[in-house]
N, C-alpha and C positions, 0 to 999 in steps of 0.2 A: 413891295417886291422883295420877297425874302427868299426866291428860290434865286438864287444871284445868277448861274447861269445861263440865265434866261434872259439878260439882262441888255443880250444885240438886239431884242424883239424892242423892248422899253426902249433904245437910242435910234432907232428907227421911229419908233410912234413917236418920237420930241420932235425928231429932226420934219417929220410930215406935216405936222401941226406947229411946225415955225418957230420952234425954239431953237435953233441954232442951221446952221444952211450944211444942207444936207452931203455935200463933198467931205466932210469935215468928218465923216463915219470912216472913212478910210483910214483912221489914226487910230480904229481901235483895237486894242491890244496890241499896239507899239510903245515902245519904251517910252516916257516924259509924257504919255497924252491925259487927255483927264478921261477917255473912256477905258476905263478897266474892266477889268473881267468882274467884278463886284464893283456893288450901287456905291457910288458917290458922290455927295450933296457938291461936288464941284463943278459937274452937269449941269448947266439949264435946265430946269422942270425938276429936278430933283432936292425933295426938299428934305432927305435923310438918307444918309450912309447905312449899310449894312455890311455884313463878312462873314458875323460869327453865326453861327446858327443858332436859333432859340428868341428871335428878336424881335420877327415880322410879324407878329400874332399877337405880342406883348403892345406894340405902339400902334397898331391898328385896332385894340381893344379899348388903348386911351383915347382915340382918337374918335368911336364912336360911343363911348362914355360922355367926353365932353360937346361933343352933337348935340345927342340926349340930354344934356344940363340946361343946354342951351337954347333947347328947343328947336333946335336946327333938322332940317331934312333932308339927309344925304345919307350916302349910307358909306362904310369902310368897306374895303376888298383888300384882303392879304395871299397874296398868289403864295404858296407854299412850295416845298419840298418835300417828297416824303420823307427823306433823311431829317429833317428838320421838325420829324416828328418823334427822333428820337428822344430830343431834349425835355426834361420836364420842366422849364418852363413854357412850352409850348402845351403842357395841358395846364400847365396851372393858368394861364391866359384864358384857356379853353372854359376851366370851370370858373373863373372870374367874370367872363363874360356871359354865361348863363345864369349865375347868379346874379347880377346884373339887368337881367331880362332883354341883353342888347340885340333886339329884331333888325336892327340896320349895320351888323356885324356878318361881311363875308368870308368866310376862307374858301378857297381853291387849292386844293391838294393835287400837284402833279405823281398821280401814283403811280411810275414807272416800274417800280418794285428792285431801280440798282442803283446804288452809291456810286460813291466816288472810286472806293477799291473793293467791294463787293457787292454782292444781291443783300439786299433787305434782309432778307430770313438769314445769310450770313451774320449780318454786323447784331440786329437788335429786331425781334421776328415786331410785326406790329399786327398781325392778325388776332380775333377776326376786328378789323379797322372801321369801321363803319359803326360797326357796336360798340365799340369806343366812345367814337364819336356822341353816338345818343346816350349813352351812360352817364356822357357829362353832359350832356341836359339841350344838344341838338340837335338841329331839323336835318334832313340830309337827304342829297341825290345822288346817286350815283351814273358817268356819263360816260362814252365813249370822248376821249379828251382828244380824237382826230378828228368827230365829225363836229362840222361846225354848228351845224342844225340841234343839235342835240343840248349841246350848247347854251346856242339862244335859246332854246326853249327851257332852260333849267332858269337861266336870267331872267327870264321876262315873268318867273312864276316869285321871285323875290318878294316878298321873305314866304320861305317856305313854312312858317308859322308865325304866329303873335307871338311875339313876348320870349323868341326864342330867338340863337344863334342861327345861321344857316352854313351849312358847309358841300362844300361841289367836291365829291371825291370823283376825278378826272381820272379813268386809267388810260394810261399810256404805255405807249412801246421807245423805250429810248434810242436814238438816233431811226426814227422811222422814215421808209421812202431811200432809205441810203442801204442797199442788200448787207453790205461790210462791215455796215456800223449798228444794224438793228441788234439790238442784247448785247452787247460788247461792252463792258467795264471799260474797257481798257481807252474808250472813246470821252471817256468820259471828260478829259482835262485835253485831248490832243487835236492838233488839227491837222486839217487833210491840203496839202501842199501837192502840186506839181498834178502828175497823174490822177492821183488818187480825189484830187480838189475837182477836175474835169468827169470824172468817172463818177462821182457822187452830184455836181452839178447837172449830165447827163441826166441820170435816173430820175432826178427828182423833177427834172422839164417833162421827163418823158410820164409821169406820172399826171402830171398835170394835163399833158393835152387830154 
């Protein structure tokens, strides 16, 4: 989990699958709690911290390196950021893992296309992304990263070559389902309190029926 704000989605999946009792999510992001807003091995199920960007892609490279040593069959998934695609060790991980030939190496790129304080093409353009990607010597789908179907069926086609990396270039719309918050930078760190908390809880029931 290297796109860290993502990371109420991951203390939800512990809390479901019995890693700690689930009332206990209500502490996060309050002062003293161990759910932060970024991964930390002080969680139940979490067996590595993250913060910095450039990291998640590096230790899930080692991590299905020594699979592969070991003759092991499982595979690594590194849920990304695109921001996090700014960093060059995240391509040097990229071509370390292709040369490597590592076929049980996933990444998941949340391509929303906005930062933390601006769009993409502001801070560091990363187009065209995809060609990128097979450049340094991956396989690659590209999905809609709201439909779930689309999804599963990129999964279930794993590994999207022999002997190669695979990567899920996910586009997204940031804060989707919520009118206020859809493209909005400015959502990016804030939360939605009182009215605005109801009004965005609203929309997204309403979405769902």
């Amino acid at each position: 989990m290297a796109a860290n704000l993502s990371i109420a989605e991951v203390y939800a999946a512990l809390a479901e699958t019995g890693f700690f009792d689930p009332a206990l999510l209500a502490q996060h992001y309050q002062n003293g709690s161990i759910f932060s807003g970024h991964v930390s091995h002080g969680v139940p199920g979490v067996e590595l911290s993250t913060g910095a960007l450039g990291h998640g892609l590096n230790v899930a490279t080692g991590m299905a390196l020594a699979a592969k040593r070991a003759r092991e069959n499982w595979r690594a998934f590194a849920l990304l950021s695109d921001g996090e695609c700014d960093e060059g060790s995240t391509w040097e991980a990229a071509m370390f893992a292709a040369h490597h030939k590592l076929d049980n190496l996933v990444a998941i790129v949340d391509y929303n296309k906005l930062q933390s304080l601006a769009s993409v093409e502001e801070t560091l353009a990363l187009e065209p992304f995809a060609d990128k990607w097979r450049a340094f010597g991956w396989s690659i789908a590209e999905v809609d990263g709201h439909d779930h179907e689309e999804l599963l069926a990129a999964f279930e086609r794993l590994p999207f070559s022999q002997e190669r990396p695979s990567v899920v270039i996910a586009h997204t719309t940031k804060g989707k389902g919520v009118s206020f918050m859809e493209n909005q930078v400015a959502w990016h760190y804030r939360t939605p309190l009182g009215a605005q908390f109801e009004a965005a809880i609203a929309e997204l029931e309403s979405a769902d029926a």
